[in-house]
LOGURO-186773 format. One line per field, with one value per residue (C-alpha): x, y, z; residue number from 1. Coordinates in steps of 0.2 Angstrom, whole numbers, padded with zeros to 4 digits, always signed. Example, Ala and Ser with C-alpha at 12.3 -4.5 7.8 and 13.67 -1.06 7.14 Angstrom:
BEGIN
xx <- +0062 / +0068
yy <- -0022 / -0005
zz <- +0039 / +0036
resi <- 1 / 2
***
This chain:
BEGIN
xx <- +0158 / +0167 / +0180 / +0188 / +0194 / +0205 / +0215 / +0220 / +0226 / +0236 / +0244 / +0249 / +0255 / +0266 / +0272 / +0277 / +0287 / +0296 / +0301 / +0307 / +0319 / +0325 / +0329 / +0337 / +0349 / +0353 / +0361 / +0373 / +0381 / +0396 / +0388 / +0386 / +0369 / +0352 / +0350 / +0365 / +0359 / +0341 / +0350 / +0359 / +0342 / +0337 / +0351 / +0349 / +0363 / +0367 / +0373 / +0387 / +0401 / +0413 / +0430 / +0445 / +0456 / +0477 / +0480 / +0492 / +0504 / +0505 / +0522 / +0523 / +0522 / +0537 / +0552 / +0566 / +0578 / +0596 / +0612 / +0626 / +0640 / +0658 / +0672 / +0684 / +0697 / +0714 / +0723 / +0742 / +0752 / +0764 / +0779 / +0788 / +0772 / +0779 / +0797 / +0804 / +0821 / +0828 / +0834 / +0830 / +0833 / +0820 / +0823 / +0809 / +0815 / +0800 / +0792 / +0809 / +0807 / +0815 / +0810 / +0820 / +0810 / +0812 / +0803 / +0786 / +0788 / +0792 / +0806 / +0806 / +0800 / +0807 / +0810 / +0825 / +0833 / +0843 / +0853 / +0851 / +0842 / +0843 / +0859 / +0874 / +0881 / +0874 / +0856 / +0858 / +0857 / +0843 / +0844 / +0848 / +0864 / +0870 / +0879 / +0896 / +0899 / +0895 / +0907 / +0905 / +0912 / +0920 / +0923 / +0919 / +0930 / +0921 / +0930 / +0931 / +0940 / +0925 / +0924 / +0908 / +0909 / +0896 / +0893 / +0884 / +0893 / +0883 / +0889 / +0881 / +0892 / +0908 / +0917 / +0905 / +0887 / +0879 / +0867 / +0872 / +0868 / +0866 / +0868 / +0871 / +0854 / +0843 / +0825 / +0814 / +0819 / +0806 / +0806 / +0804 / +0818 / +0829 / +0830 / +0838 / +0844 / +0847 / +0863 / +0879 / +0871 / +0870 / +0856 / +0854 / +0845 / +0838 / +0851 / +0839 / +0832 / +0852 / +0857 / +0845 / +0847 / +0866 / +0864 / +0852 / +0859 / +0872 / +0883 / +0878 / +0860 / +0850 / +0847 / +0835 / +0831 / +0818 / +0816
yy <- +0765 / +0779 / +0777 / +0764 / +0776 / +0787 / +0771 / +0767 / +0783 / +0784 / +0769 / +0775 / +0791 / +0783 / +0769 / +0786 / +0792 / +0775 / +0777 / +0794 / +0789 / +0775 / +0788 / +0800 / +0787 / +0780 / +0796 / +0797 / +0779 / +0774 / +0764 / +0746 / +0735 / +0737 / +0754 / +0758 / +0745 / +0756 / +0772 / +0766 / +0758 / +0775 / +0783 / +0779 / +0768 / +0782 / +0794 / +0783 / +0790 / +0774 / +0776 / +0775 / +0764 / +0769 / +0758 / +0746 / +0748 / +0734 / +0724 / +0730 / +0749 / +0749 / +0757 / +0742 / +0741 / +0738 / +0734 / +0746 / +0734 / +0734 / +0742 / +0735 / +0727 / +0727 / +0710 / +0711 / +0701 / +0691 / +0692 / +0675 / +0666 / +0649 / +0650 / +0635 / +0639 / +0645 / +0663 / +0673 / +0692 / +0696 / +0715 / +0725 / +0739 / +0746 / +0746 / +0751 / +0737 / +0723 / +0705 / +0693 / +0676 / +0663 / +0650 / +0656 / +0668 / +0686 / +0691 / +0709 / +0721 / +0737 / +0752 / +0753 / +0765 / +0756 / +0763 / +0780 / +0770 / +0785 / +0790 / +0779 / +0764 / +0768 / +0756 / +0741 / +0724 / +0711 / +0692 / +0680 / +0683 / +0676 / +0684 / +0685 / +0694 / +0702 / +0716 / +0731 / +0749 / +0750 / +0763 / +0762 / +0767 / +0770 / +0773 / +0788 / +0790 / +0796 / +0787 / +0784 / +0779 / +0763 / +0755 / +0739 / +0732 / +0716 / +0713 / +0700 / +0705 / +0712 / +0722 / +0733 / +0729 / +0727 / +0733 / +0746 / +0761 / +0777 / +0791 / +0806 / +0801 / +0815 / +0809 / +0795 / +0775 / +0771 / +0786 / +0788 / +0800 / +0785 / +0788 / +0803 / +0803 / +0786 / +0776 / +0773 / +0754 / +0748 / +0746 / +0759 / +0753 / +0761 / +0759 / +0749 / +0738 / +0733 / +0732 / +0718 / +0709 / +0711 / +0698 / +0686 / +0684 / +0669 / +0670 / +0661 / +0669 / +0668 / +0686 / +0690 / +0705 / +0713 / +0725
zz <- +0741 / +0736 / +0746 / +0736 / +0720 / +0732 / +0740 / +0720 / +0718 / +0732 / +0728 / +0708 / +0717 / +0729 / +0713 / +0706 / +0720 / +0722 / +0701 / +0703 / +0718 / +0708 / +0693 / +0704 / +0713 / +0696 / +0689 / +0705 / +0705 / +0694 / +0683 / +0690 / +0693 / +0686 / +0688 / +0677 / +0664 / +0664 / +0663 / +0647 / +0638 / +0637 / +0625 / +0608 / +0599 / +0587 / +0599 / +0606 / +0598 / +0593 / +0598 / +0584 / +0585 / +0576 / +0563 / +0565 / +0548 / +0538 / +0536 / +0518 / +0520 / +0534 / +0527 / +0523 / +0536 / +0531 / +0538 / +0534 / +0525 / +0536 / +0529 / +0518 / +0526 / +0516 / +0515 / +0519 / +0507 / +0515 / +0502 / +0510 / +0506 / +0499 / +0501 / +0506 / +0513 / +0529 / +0525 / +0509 / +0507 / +0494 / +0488 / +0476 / +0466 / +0460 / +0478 / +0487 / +0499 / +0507 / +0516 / +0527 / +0526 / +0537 / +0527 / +0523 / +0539 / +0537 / +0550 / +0544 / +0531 / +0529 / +0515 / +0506 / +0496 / +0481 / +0466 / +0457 / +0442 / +0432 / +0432 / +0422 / +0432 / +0447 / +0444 / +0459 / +0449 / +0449 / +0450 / +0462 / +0475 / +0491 / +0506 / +0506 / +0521 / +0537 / +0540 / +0555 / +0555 / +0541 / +0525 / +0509 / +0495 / +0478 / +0461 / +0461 / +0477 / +0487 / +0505 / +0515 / +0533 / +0537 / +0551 / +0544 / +0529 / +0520 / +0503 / +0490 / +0475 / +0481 / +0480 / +0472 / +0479 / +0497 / +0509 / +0521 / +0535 / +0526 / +0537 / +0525 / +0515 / +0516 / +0509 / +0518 / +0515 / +0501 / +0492 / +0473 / +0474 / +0471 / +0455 / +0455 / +0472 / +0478 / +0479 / +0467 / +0467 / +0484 / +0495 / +0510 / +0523 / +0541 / +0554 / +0567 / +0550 / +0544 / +0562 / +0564 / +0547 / +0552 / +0568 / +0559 / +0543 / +0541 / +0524 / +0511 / +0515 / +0497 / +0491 / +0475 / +0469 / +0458 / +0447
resi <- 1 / 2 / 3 / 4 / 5 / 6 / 7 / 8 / 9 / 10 / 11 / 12 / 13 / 14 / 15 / 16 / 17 / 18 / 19 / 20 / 21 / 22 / 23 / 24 / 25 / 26 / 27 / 28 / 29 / 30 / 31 / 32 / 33 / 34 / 35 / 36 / 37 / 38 / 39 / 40 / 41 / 42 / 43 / 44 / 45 / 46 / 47 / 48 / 49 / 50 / 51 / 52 / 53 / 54 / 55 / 56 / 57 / 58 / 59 / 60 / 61 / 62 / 63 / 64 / 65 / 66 / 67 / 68 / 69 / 70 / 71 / 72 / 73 / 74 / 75 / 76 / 77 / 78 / 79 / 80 / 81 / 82 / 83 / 84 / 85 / 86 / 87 / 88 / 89 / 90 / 91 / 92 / 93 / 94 / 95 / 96 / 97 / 98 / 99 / 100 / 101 / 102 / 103 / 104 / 105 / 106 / 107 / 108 / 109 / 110 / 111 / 112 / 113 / 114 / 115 / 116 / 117 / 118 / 119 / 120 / 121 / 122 / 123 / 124 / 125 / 126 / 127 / 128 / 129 / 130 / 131 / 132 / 133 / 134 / 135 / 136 / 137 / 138 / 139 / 140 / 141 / 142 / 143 / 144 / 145 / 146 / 147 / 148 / 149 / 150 / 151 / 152 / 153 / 154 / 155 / 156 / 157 / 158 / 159 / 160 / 161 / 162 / 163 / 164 / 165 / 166 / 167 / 168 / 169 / 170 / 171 / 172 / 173 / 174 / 175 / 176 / 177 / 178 / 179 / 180 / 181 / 182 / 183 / 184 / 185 / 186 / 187 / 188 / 189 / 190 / 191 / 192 / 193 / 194 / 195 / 196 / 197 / 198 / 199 / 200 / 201 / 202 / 203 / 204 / 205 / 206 / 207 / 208 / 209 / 210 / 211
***
């Protein structure tokens, strides 16, 4: 009858063993079944640390984003704009310019350089002319006696006004040296700018000129 004791025994040993062998296989796997799920239970919940997450900025503390604004574009002016006949010449003084206008279509713009404003009788007059010639390599004769050889003659109020090649003129076409500088009243012109105004123009063309 005393036997019996030491078979109990044996069997709580060997139950021992078995929990032990578990334990020890636990600790070498990756992490998956039961044995992982026993492993975890025994680690208290305090002392797994949480992970942090970045904070995702909210909409309103993003800097503004703005689109840089396109340059200013300048508008040429179209000086023909609204003119309703076939050729017009229209010359401004005070800008030292010139238009050919075909309608409302500008055939060419170039500088000028117009009458030495001030000096006596040598300012080129304003208002409304016409052509009244087209004359090529010619002289011009002033008062004075004083001749000047031209290649492109063009008057609109002979025999003392007209546009014409300049080819002793010393400053730029458009200058404000004009004034001082500029022409006994006519209107100088580059030679490649007259040359073409010389084969497009018809007599009779309208010419108005501003101050």
């Amino acid at each position: 009858m005393m036997r019996a004791p030491k078979r109990v025994a044996t069997v709580v040993v060997a139950g021992l063993g078995q929990v032990a062998l578990l334990a020890a296989c636990a600790t070498s796997q990756s992490g998956t079944g039961s044995a992982a799920r026993a492993v975890d239970a025994t680690v208290p919940t305090s002392s797994v640390p949480t992970p942090s997450v970045p904070s995702t900025p909210s909409q309103a503390s993003l800097p503004a984003v703005t689109t840089p604004a396109a340059p200013a574009v300048p508008v040429a002016v179209n000086h023909c704009a609204g003119n309703t006949i076939n050729q017009l010449v229209k010359v401004s003084l005070v800008d030292q310019h010139l238009w050919l206008c075909h309608y409302s279509t500008v055939a060419l713009d170039t500088p000028i350089t117009s009458g030495a404003s001030s000096l006596p009788y040598d300012s080129t007059p304003t208002g409304t002319f016409h052509v009244q010639g087209r004359d090529r390599n010619t002289v011009l004769t002033l008062n004075t006696g004083k001749q000047y050889n031209v290649q492109y003659w063009i008057p609109f109020s002979a025999p003392l006004f007209g546009f014409h090649d300049a080819s002793w003129q010393n400053f730029p076409f458009g200058s404000s040296k004009y004034k001082t500088d500029g022409s006994h009243g006519c209107v100088h012109m580059p030679l490649a700018a007259i040359a073409f105004f010389y084969r497009w123009v018809h007599v009779g063309a309208t010419v108005q000129i501003h101050a």
